[in-house]
VOGU-3710 file (C-alpha; in Angstrom, 3 decimals, decimal comma):
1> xxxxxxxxxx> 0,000/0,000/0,000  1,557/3,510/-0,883  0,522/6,842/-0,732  -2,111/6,510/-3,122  -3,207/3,451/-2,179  -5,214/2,628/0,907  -8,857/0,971/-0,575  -8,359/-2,720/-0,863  -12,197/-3,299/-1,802  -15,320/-2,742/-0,501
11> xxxxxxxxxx> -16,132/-6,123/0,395  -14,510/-9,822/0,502  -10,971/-9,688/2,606  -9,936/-12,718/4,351  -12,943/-13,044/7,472  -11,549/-16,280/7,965  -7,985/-15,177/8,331  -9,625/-13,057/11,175  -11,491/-15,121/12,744  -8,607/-16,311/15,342
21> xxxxxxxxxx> -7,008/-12,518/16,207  -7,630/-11,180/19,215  -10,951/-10,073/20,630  -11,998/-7,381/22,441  -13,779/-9,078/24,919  -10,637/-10,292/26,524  -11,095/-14,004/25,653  -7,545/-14,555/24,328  -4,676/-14,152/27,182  -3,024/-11,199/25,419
31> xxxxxxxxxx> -4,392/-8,188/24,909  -2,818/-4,975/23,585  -0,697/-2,696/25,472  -1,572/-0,076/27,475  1,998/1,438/27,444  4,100/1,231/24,540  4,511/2,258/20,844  2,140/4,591/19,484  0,170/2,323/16,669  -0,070/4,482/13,344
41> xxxxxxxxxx> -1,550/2,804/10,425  -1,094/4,687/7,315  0,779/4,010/3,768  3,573/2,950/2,937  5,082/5,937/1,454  4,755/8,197/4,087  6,274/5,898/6,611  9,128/4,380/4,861  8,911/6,085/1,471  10,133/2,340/-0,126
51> xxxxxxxxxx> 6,855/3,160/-2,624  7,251/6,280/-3,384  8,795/8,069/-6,199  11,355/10,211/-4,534  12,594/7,254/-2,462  13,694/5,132/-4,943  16,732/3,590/-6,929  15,462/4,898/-10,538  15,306/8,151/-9,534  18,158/10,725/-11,501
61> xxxxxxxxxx> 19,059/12,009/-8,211  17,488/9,919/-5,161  20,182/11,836/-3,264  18,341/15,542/-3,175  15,095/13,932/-2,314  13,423/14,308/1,271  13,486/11,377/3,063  9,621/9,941/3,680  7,642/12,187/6,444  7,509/9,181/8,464
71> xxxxxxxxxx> 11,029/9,496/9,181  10,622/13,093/10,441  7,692/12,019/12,651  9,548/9,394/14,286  12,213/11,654/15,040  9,571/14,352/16,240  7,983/12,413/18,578  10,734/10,944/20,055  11,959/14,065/20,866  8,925/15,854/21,519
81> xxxxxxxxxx> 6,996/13,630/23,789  9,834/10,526/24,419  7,834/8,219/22,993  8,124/6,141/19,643  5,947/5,430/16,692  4,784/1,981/15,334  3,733/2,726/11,541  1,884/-0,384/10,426  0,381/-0,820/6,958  -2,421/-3,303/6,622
91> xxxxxxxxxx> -2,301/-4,832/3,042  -6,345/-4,721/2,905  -6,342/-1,070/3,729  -9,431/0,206/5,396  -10,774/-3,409/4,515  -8,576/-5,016/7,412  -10,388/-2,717/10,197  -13,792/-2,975/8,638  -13,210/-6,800/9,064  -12,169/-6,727/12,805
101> xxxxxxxxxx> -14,584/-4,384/13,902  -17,518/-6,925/12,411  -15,698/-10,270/14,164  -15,384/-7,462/17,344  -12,194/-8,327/16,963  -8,926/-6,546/18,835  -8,119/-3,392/17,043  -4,680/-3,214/17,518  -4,104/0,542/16,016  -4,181/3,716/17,619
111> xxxxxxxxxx> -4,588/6,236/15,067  -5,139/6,319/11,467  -2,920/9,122/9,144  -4,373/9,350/5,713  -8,031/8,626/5,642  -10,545/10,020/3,080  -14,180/10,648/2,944  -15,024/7,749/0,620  -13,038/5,250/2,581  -15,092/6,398/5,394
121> xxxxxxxxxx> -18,363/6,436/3,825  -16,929/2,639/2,977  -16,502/2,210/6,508  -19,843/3,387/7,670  -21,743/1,342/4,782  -20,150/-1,894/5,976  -20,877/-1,314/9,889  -23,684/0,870/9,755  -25,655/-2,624/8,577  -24,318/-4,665/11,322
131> xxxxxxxxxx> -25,659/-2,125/14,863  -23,941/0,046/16,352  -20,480/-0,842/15,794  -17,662/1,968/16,289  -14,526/2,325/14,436  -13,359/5,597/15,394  -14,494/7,713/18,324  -15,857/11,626/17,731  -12,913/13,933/18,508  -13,208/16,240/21,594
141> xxxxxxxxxx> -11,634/19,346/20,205  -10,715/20,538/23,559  -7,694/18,654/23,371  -6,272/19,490/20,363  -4,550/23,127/20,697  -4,872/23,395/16,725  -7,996/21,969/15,247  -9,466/25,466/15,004  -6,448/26,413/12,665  -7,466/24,171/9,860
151> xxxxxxxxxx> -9,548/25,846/6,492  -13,117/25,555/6,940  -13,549/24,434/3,357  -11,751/20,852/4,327  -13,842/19,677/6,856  -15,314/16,083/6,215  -18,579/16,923/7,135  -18,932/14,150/9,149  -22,120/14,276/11,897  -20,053/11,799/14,073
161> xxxxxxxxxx> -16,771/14,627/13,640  -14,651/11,721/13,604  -11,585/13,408/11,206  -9,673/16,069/11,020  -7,966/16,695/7,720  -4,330/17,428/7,910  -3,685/17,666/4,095  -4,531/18,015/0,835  -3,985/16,839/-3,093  -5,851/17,514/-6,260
171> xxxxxxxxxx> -6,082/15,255/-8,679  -4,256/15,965/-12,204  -3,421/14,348/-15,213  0,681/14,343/-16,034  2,291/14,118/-19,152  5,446/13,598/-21,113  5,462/17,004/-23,181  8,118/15,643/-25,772  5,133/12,751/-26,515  2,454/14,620/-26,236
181> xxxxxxxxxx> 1,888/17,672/-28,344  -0,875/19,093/-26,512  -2,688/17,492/-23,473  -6,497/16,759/-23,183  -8,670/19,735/-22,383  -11,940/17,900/-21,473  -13,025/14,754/-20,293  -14,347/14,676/-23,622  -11,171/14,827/-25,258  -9,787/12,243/-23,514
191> xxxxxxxxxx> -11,776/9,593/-26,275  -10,208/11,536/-28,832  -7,964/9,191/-30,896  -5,081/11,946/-30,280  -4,959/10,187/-27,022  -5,694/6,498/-27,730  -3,194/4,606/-25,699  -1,624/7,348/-23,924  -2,892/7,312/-20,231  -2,166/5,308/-17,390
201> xxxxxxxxxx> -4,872/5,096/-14,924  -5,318/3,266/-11,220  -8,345/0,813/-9,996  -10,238/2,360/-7,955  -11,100/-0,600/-5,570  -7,426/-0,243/-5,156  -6,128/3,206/-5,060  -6,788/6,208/-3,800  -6,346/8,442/-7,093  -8,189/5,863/-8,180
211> xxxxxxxxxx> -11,062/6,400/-6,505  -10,131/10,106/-6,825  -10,537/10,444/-10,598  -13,764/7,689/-10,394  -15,106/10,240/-8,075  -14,386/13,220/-10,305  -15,934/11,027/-13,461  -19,048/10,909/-10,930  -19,161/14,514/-10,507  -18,966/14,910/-13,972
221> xxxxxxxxxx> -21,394/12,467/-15,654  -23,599/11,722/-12,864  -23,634/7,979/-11,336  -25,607/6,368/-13,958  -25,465/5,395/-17,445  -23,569/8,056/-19,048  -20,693/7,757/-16,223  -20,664/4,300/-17,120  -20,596/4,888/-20,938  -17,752/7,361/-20,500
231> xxxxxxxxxx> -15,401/4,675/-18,452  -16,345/2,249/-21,404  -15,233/4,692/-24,290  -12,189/5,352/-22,386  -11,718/1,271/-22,364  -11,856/1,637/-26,162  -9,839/4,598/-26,475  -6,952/2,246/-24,716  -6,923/3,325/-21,550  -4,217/1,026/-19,038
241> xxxxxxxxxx> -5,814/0,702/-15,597  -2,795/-0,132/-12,964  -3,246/-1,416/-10,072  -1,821/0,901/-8,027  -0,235/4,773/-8,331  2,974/2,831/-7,775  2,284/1,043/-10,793  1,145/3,511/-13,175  3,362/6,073/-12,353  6,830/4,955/-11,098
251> xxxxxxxxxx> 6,678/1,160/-13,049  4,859/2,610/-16,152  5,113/6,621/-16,712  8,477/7,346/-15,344  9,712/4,098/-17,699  8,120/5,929/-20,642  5,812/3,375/-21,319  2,866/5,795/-21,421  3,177/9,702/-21,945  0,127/10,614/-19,319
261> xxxxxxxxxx> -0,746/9,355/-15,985  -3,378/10,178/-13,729  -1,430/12,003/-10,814  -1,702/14,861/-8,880  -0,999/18,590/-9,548  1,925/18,862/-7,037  3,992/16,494/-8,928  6,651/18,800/-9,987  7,593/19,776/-6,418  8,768/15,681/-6,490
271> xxxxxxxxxx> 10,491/16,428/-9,847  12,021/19,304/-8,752  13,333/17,366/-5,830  14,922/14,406/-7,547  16,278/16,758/-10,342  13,909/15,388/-13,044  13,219/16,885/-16,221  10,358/19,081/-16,158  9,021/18,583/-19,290  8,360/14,983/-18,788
281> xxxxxxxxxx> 6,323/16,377/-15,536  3,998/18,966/-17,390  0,477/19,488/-15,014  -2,894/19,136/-17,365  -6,212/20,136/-15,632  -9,598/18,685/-17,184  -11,920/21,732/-17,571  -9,355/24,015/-15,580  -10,111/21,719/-12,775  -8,816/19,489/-10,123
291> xxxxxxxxxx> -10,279/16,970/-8,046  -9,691/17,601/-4,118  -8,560/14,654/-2,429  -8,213/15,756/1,244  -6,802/12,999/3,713  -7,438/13,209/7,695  -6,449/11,918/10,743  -8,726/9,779/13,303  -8,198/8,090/16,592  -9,607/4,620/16,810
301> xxxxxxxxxx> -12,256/3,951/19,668  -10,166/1,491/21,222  -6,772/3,356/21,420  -4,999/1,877/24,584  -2,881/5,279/24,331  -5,781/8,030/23,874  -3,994/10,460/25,128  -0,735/10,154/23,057  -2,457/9,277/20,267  -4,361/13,123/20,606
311> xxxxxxxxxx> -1,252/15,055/21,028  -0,374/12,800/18,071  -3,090/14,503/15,222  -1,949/17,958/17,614  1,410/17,402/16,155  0,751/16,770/12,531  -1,460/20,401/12,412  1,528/22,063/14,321  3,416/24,599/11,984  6,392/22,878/11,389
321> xxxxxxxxxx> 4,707/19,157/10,820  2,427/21,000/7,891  5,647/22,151/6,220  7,322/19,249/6,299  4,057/17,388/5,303  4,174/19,690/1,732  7,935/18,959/1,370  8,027/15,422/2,175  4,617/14,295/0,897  4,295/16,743/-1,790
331> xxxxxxxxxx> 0,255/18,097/-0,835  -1,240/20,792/0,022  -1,426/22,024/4,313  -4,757/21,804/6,158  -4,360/24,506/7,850  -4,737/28,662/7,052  -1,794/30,475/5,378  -0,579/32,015/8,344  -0,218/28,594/10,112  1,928/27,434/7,734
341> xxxxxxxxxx> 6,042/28,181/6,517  5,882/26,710/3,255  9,603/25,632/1,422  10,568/27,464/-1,957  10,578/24,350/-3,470  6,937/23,733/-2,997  5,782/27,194/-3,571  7,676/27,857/-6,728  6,349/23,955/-8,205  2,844/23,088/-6,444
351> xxxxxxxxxx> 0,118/23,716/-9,057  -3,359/24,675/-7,985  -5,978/24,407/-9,964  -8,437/27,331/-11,278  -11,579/25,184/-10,367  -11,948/22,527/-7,507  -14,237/19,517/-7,715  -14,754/16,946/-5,189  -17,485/15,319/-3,329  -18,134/15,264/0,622
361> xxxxxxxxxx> -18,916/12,587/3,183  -22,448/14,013/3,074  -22,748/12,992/-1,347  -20,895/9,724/-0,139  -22,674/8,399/2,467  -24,554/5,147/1,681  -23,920/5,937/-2,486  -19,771/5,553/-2,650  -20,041/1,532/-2,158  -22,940/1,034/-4,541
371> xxxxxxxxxx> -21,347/3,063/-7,176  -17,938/1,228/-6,678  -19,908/-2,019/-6,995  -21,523/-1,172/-10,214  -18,155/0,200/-11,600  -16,653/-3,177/-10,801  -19,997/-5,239/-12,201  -19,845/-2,815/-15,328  -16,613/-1,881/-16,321  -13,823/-3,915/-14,723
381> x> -14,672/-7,381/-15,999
//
């Protein structure tokens, strides 16, 4: 799992695999800590950076890269509170919580560092159905010193106030401009034969720009037929559906198998980084538009450390964490201007787009899963 992939599915996963762990009612001898390493589950990306484009061999210069912002946050908290970090990355995603928490089995995580709206509309679909079964507790805000310094336009809308964001991306195409003469305009232009087998794209039961640029095809065409017809003339048009961003971009685009990728609009702050050349990292935005992919932060309900795991999410909206968040994991801060020192690096080579497009937990809510599933019914096969 990497930084753009965190959505295994929306069902299936391995129940029986789970049916032995741990449970929360104390059956099994061992139980989790109540001392010890605070349990992040994120990506794999941000805590080791082994995934990620600017952390790896093929890169021109892997030596002027940042290391991954995991390593900074280990380092941080150490220092900052004397205690360490435990980054785990479940290979299921979201799907390997959803699991435990409907076998009431032991949830063995404290906090979760890159969550999105439509994972947790996922999350609410699949428990909603079976009671009242909690995943993640509603935040008190009293204990977080700088919740109220994060832009009102990110919120997740969430009734149960469950996440607060702490970053975010907008979804792009890139593309090679010695391949491409001009890029696509339109979603529309996209089933142009200029660009028959030209872009890489990810699954979204997979990945999270995935689901991202799914999501922004939703906005677009609505959820029904002509969404559907649009992902099927892009099937004809020769469109390469990876996997994973890993796949697409770092195994595929950067190995010039494909001049376009879907991506997001701060890639040349990575390029810029790792000495690339720019014009194999030119930004194209459908419609003068981006899709907003915002990720949060939430503490699980069962958190043995509750209290490190709050001054935890305090940390990452400090000013210094959001800087090193833009630098390190090339997106956007949560948090206002003035809350924020940004590097040149990222202000001279983060692209915003003119228009942003994106759906909230509110659209999401009981409609992400069934569209997914008709997606997959329709169009993956």
């Amino acid at each position: 799992m990497d930084r753009r992939t965190f959505v295994r599915g929306v069902g299936g996963g391995s129940v029986a695999a789970l049916a032995g762990c741990l449970t929360r009612n104390g059956e099994n001898e061992e139980h989790a800590a109540e001392t010890g390493p605070l349990r992040v589950a994120t990506y794999t990306s941000f805590a080791t950076g082994s995934d990620s484009d600017p952390n790896t061999d093929s890169d021109p210069n892997p030596d002027q890269a940042p290391s991954p912002a995991g390593d900074w946050f280990r380092e941080t908290v150490e220092e900052e509170f004397e205690e360490e970090i435990e980054w785990t990355v479940p290979e299921s995603g979201i799907e390997h919580y959803i699991q435990r928490a409907r076998l009431d089995a032991d949830i063995d995580t404290d906090v979760i560092l890159g969550l999105t709206a439509s994972e947790l509309a996922l999350v609410d679909s699949a428990l909603d159905a079976h009671g009242d079964t909690r995943l993640f507790e509603s935040l008190e805000r009293d204990r977080l010193e700088h919740a109220d310094r994060i832009q009102s336009d990110l919120a997740f809308d969430d009734p149960r106030d469950r996440v607060l964001p702490v970053g975010t991306s907008y979804l792009s195409l890139v593309y090679d401009e010695t391949v491409l003469e001009s890029p696509p305009e339109t979603f529309e232009d996209l089933l142009e034969p200029t660009y028959s087998n030209t872009l890489l794209a990810q699954d979204p039961r997979v990945s999270n720009p995935g689901q991202a640029f799914f999501l922004w095809t939703v906005a677009e065409f609505g959820s029904g037929s002509d969404m559907l017809s649009f992902w099927e003339e892009l099937q004809t048009n020769g469109v390469r559906i990876e996997e994973r961003w890993t796949d697409a971009y770092r195994d595929a685009y950067l190995e010039g198998e494909r001049p376009m990728v879907v991506s997001y609009s701060t890639d040349q702050v990575i390029a810029a980084a790792t000495d690339r050349e720019m014009q194999r990292h030119q930004i194209a935005s459908l419609d003068d538009a981006g899709y907003q992919s915002t990720e949060g932060a939430a503490i699980f309900a069962d958190t043995a450390q509750p209290d490190l795991a709050y001054e935890f999410v305090d940390l990452v909206l400090s000013r210094t964490a959001q800087g090193e968040l833009a630098t390190r994991n090339a997106q956007f801060p949560a948090v206002r201007d003035e809350y924020v020192n940004l590097d040149a690096t990222f202000l001279e080579n983060a692209v915003e787009p003119a228009e942003t497009v994106r759906l909230t937990y509110d659209d999401l809510e009981g409609e992400f899963a069934t569209w997914l599933e008709t997606w997959d019914d329709e169009i993956a096969d």
